[in-house]
N, C-alpha and C positions, 0 to 999 in steps of 0.2 A: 171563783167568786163566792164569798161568803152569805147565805141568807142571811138580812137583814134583823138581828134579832137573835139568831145563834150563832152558838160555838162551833168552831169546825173539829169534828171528831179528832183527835189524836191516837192514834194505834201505834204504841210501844212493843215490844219485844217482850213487856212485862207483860202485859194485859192482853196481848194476844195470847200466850203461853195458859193464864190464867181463864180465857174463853172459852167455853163449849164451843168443840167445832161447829155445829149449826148455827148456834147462835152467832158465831164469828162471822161466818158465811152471809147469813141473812142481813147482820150490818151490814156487811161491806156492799153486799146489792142495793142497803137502801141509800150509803154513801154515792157509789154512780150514780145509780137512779136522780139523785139529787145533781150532779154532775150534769145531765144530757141537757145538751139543747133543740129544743124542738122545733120542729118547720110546723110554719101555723100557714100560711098559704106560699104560694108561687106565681113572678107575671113572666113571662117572655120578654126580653127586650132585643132580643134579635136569631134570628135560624135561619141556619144553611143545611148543606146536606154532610155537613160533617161538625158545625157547633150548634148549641142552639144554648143563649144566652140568656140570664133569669138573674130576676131580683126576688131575695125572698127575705120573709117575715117573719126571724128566729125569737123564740123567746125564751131567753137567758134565765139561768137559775136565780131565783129571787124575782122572778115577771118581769121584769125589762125587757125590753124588745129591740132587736135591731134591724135594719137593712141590710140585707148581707148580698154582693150579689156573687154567682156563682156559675159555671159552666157544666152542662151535660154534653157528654160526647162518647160514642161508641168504643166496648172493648178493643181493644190493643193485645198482639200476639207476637212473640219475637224466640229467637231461640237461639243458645250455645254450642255451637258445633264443634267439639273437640275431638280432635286425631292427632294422638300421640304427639301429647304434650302441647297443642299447642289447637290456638281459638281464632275461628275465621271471624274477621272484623273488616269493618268499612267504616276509612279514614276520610271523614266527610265537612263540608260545612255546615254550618249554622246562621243565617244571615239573620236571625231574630236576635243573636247574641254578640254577632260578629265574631263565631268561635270556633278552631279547628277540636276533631276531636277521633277517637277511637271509638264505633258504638257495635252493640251485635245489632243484628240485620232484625230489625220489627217493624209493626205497619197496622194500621187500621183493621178490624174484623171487616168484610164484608156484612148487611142485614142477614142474619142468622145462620153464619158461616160458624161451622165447629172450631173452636181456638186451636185444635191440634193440626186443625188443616190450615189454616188461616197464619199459624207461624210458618210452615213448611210452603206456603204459599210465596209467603213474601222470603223468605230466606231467597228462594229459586230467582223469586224477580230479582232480587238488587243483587245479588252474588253470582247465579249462573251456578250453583250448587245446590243440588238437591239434598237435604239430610237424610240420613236411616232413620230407624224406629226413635220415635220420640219418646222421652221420660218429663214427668212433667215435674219442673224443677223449684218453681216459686209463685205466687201471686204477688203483683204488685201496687200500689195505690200512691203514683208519685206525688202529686200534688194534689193531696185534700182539704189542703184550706182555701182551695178555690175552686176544684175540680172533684168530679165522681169517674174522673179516668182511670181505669183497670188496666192492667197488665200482665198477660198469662205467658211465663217463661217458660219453654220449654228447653231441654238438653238431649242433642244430638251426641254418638261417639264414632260417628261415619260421615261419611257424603260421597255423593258422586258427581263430578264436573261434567255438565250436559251444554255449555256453553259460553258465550260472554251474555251477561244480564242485560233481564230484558229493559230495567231499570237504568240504564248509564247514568243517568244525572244525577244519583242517588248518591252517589260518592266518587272521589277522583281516583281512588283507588282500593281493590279488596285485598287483604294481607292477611298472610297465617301467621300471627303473633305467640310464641311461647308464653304458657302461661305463667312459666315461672317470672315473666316481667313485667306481669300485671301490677304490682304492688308501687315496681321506680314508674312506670307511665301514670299513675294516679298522682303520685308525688309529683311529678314532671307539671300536673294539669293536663297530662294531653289525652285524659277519660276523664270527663264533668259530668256526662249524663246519666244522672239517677238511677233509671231501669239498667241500664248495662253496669256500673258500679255494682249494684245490687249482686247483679246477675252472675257477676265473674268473682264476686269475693264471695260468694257463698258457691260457689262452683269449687273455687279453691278451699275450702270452709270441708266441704266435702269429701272433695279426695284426701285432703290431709287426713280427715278423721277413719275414712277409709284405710290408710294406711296406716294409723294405728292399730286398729281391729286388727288387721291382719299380724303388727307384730306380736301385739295380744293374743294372739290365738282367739278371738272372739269370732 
C-alpha cells in the first residue's frame, strides 16, 4: 500500500549499481520499515488450552487501521526419519479438510518442552519408532496470515522400532516411503500438508546438493 502523498521508491538495476552501498542499505531499511504493520492492541475472543483466539488493532502503512483477528498457539515439532532411501510417514486423515494424505509425524510442544525432544516425542507416539541423533533441518511458519504457529523440523537418519504407537488413531497406517517418490505423490495430491511439503523437498533439496559436493570434490 502506497503512502498517501508519495511515490513508492523504485530501485532499478541502474540506480542500485549507482548507490553507495550504505546508502543503499539504509533506503532499503527505510522502504520496509514503511512496509510493517503494527499491532497497536490485542482482545481475546476465545482460549483453550491449546488456541487462544484474538482480535487485533493493526495499523496499516499510511494509519489505516484494521481488524484483523488472528490465533496464538504453542510451537509445533515434527521430524524426517530417513533410512536408506526412504522416509517413515503416516498415511492419515484429515476431517477439517475431508483429506487423505502422507505427512511426517509432528505434534504440539508440551509448556516448555525442548523442540528436539518434543519432535522425538511425538515421532515415538504416532509411529512406535524412535529416531537417532537429531539434526535440526528447518523452521517453519505455515500459516501467517492468520497464525503465529511455528514449526521446528528436525532430520533423523536412523530409528529404532520399540513398538506399535502409542497414538493409533493418529493414522491408519505408518509406511516407509522412498524418497525418490516424493515429487509423483505431491503431483498425485496425496502430500497437501505444508510442513511436511516443506520438510521433504528440502530434505531432498539437500541430499541432491550433497551429492554434488561430493562429485565436485568439495
Amino acid at each position: 500500500m502506497t503512502r498517501p502523498g508519495r511515490a513508492t521508491p523504485v530501485v532499478t538495476a541502474a540506480t542500485a549499481q549507482a548507490t553507495p552501498p550504505a546508502k543503499a542499505l539504509a533506503t532499503a531499511a527505510a522502504i520496509l520499515a514503511g512496509m510493517r504493520w503494527e499491532v497497536r492492541s490485542e482482545k481475546p475472543l476465545y482460549t483453550d488450552e491449546w488456541l487462544d483466539v484474538r482480535i487485533a488493532d493493526v495499523e496499516l502503512p499510511g494509519g489505516h487501521h484494521l481488524d484483523h483477528r488472528l490465533i496464538r498457539t504453542r510451537p509445533g515439532a515434527g521430524v524426517v526419519i530417513a533410512v536408506d532411501g526412504q522416509v517413515l510417514l503416516l498415511w492419515r486423515h484429515r476431517f477439517i479438510t475431508d483429506s487423505w494424505g502422507y505427512e511426517i509425524p509432528l505434534g504440539k510442544l508440551d509448556p516448555g518442552e525442548d523442540p528436539a525432544a518434543g519432535a522425538a516425542r511425538e515421532a515415538e507416539e504416532e509411529t512406535g519408532w524412535r529416531p537417532g541423533p537429531l539434526e535440526y533441518l528447518l523452521r517453519i511458519e505455515p500459516t501467517p496470515g492468520i497464525s503465529d504457529s511455528v514449526h521446528h523440523v528436525y532430520r533423523a537418519e536412523g530409528a529404532t522400532r520399540i513398538g506399535p504407537p502409542e497414538d493409533a488413531h493418529e493414522s491408519e497406517h505408518i509406511e516407509w516411503v522412498p524418497l525418490a517418490s516424493i515429487p509423483r505423490l505431491v503431483a498425485d495430491g496425496k502430500i497437501t500438508s505444508g510442513t511436511t511439503l516443506a520438510a521433504l523437498l528440502y530434505t531432498m533439496t539437500k541430499a541432491a546438493q550433497a551429492r554434488t559436493d561430493v562429485s565436485s570434490g568439495r
